[in-house]
N, C-alpha and C positions, 0 to 999 in steps of 0.2 A: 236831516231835512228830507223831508219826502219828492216824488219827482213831481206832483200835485201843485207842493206848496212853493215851488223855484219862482224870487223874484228876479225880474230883471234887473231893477235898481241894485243889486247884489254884486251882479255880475264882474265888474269890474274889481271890487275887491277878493272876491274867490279869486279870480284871475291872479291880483298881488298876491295874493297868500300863496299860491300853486308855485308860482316865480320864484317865490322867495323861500322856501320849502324845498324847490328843487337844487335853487346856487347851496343850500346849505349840505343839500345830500351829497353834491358832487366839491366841497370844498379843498376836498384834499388833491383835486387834478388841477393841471394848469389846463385852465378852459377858454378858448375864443371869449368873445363878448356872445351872450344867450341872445340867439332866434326867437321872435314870439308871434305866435299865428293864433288871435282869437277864432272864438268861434261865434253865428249868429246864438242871441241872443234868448230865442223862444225857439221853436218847431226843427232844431236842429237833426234830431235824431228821424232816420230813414226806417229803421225797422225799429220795433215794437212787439212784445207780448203778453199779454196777459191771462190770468186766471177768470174761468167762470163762475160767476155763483147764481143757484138758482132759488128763490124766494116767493112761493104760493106760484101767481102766475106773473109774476117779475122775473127777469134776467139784466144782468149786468157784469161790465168787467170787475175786477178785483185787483188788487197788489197786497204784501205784505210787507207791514213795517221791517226796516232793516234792525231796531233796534227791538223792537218788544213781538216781532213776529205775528201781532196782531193781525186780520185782513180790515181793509179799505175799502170802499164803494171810490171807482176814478168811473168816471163821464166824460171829464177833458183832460187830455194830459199832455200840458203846454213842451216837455221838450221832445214828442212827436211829432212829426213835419203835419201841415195844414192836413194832407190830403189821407194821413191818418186820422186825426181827428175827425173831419168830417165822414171818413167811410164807416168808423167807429159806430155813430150812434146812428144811422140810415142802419147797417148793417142787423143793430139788435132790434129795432122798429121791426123787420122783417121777419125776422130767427122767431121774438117770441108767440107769436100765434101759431109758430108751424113745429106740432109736435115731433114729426119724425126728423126734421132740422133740428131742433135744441134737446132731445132726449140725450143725456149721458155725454152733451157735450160740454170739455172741461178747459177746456184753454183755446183761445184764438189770436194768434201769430199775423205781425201784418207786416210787409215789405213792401217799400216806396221809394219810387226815384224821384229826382228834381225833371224827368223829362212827362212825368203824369201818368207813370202806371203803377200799378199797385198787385200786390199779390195775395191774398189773404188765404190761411191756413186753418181749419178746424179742426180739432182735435178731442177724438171722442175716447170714450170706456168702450165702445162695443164696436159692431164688426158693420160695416157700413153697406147698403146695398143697391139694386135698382130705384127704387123707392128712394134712397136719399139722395141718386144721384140727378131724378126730375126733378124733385124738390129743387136743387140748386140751380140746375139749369133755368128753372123759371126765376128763382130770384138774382142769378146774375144779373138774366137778362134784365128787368129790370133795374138793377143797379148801374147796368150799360147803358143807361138813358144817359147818366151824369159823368160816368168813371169809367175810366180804362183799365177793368179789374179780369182777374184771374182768380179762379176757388180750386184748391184741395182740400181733399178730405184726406186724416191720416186716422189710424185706427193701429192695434197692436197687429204688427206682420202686414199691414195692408196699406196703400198710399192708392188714393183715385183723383186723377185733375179732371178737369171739366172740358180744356184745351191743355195748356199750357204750365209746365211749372215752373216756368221761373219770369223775372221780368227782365228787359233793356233799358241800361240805364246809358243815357249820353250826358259824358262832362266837357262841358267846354276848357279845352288846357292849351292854353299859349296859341297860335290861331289855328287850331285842327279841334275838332269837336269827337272824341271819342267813342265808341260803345262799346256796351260792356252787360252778356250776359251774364244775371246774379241768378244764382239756383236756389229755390226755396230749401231750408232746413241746410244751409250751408253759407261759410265764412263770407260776411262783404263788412266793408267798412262802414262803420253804424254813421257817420257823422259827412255826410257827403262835399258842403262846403269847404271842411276843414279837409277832407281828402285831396281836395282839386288845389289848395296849397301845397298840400306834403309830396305831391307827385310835384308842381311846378318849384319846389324845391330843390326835391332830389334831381328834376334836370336840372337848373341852375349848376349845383355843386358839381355834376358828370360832364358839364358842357366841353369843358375843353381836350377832355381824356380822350385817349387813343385804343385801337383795339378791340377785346370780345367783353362783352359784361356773360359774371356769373349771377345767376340770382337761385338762391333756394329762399324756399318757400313762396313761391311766386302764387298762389292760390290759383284765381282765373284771372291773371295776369294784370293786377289793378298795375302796377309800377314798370310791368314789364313793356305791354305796350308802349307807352308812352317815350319810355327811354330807351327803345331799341334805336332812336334816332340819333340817338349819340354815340352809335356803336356800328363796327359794323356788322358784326351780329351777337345774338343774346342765346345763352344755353342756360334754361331756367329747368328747377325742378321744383318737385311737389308730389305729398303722397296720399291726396285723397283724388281718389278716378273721378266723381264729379265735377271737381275745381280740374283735374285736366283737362275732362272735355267741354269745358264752358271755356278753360282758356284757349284750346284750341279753335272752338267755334269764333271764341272773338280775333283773334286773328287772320280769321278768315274774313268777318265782316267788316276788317277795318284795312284789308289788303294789306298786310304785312307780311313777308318771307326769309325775313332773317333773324327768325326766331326759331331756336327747335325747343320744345316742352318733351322732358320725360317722367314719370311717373316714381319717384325714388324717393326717401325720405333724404335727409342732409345726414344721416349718418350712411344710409347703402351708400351713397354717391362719392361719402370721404371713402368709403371700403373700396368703390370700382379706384377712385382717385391713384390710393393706394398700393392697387394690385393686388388687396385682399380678398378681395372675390370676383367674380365672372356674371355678369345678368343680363338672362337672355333679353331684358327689355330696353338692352344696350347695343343691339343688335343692329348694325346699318348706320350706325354712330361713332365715330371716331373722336373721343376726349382730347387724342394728339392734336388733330387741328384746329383745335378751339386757341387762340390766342388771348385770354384772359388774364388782362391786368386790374380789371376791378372787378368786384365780386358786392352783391348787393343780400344782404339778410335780414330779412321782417319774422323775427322767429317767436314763435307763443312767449308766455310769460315766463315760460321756466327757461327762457334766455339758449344761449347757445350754451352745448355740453363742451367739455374741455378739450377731446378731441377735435371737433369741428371747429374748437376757436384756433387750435394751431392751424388747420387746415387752411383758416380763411388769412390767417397771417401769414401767409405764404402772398399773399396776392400785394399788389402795389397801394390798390388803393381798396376802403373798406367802405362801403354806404350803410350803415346798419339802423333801423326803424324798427322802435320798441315802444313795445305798452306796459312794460313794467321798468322803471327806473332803478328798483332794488338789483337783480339781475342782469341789466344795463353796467353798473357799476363794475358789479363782480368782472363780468366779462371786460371791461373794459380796462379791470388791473390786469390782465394776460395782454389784451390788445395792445398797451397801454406798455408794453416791452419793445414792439417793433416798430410801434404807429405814432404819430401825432398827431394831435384831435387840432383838425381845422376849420372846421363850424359844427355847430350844437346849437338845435332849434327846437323850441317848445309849441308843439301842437297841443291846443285846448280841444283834444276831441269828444273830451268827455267834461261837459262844462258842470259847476254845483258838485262834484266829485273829486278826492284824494285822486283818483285815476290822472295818469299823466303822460301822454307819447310824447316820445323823442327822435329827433333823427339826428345823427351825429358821421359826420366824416371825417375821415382818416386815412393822412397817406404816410406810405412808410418810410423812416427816417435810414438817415444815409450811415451805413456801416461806419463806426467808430474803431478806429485801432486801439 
């Protein structure tokens, strides 16, 4: 099904089928009773991008089938949040009369929060310059009548914003309202509703724990924040430099201090762990007095590597948050030695899709003679 054609009246039963798809993947663990956190129904998704195609003196977005690779003419595409939708077509109104705006441009990327700002991204074939950069300043500005929008321009080897590249986005979680710098052309959580469950989740499940939380891959600290309140302090990594300094920066904007961010992937950081290697961006850091009995891992789809899953089973307690359930598995027959899975929750972050996050925790079981 196309993301065009998603009914609502649907919904619900994609959801059964996901449910039930999922208990059968995981049949062979002994598993709590499944977590299920739907997601809204229509304009869930935050960011969005599309393909341009251009047609005499028409322009318009584009998609290509998943199955026959065909392309699409999309105009509304309902699981884009409202405020996509509406800068969408205001947006190409503008663009196609203005040549040196739409010349050789081939995709445009859009990012939205639930707090009303928006980021949008153009993306050309050719090398961008004075001239396109009035252009946009004048049709911002006009777009700022209505929207609290932001424009880059990116091009091969070249990136120009107008102000700002990225947006703040504020989630109301349990009664503090957080913020949270997203960086255009970098990881956020596509599904923002379903996000502000999986964090009031993951506190839930961390509430009564004692001690340091570790977290890798903490990006720009979507989980971090939130849960360093459970702790009394958090040593999180991550190895892309713009996810650390947007997590940095949000920490700053939400007055938080007992958090240190370093810049490491979750294999350098089993190596410092370890003893097998020395990094100077470990410098003024001491691992020894981190008192870490749980450890928290949102790791890509290729799940944790085998080293890092001994690594993390060293710890007491495990919070692990995944978007692939096939590699979830895998790692969770290693985990799945030391640990015992005490809630398993099904986030629909990606609703009308096989796609399925999971959040599962797990504390470690008491030595057997």
């Amino acid at each position: 099904m196309r993301p065009t054609d998603i009914d609502p009246r649907q919904y619900e039963q994609q959801l059964a089928d996901k449910i039930t798809a999922l208990k059968d993947q995981f049949q062979t663990f002994t598993l709590p009773k499944l977590e299920i956190f739907s997601s809204p129904e229509v304009h869930y998704r935050m960011r969005a991008e599309f393909r341009v195609w251009h047609e005499g003196e028409d322009l318009y977005h584009i998609m290509f089938d998943p199955v026959t690779k065909e392309k699409y003419r999309v105009d509304q595409f309902p699981p884009a949040s409202k405020l996509i939708n509406d800068v969408m077509q205001q947006l190409l109104v503008l663009l196609k009369p203005e040549p040196i705006a739409r010349r050789k441009l081939y995709q445009i990327d859009y990012l939205s929060t639930l707090s009303g700002e928006i980021l949008v991204t153009l993306v050309y074939h050719r090398q961008l310059d004075e001239q396109w950069e009035a252009c946009m300043r004048d049709m911002r500005a006009r777009l700022s009548r209505q929207f609290k929008i932001d424009i880059v321009g990116r091009a091969r080897k070249q990136m120009l914003s107008l102000d700002r590249n990225f947006v703040v986005e504020s989630l109301p979680i349990g009664d503090r309202t957080y913020r949270f710098k997203q960086i255009e052309n970098s990881f956020t959580q596509p599904n923002a509703e379903v996000n502000r469950k999986m964090i009031g989740w993951a506190l839930d499940a961390t509430r009564n724990e004692t001690g340091d939380l570790l977290e890798l891959y903490c990006g720009l600290g979507n989980f971090t924040l939130p849960l360093a309140q459970n702790f009394n302090r958090v040593l999180a990594t991550e190895i892309s430099k713009a996810s650390v300094e947007a997590a940095h920066y949000n920490l700053e904007i939400n007055e938080l201090s007992n958090v240190t961010v370093l810049r490491m992937s979750s294999e350098e950081f089993t190596q410092a762990m370890q003893g097998k290697r020395s990094f100077k961006r470990l410098e003024g850091v001491s691992l020894e007095e981190f008192n870490c009995r749980t450890v928290l891992v949102d790791p890509p789809r290729a799940g944790l590597d085998e080293e890092t899953c001994r690594l993390v089973s060293n710890y007491d307690n495990i919070l692990y948050i995944s978007c692939n359930p096939e590699t979830l598995r895998e790692n969770l027959e290693i985990l799945g030695r030391t640990h015992k899975v005490e809630r398993f929750a099904l986030f629909d972050q990606f609703p009308y899709t096989h796609h399925a996050e999971c959040g599962v925790y797990l504390r470690k079981e008491s030595r057997k003679d």
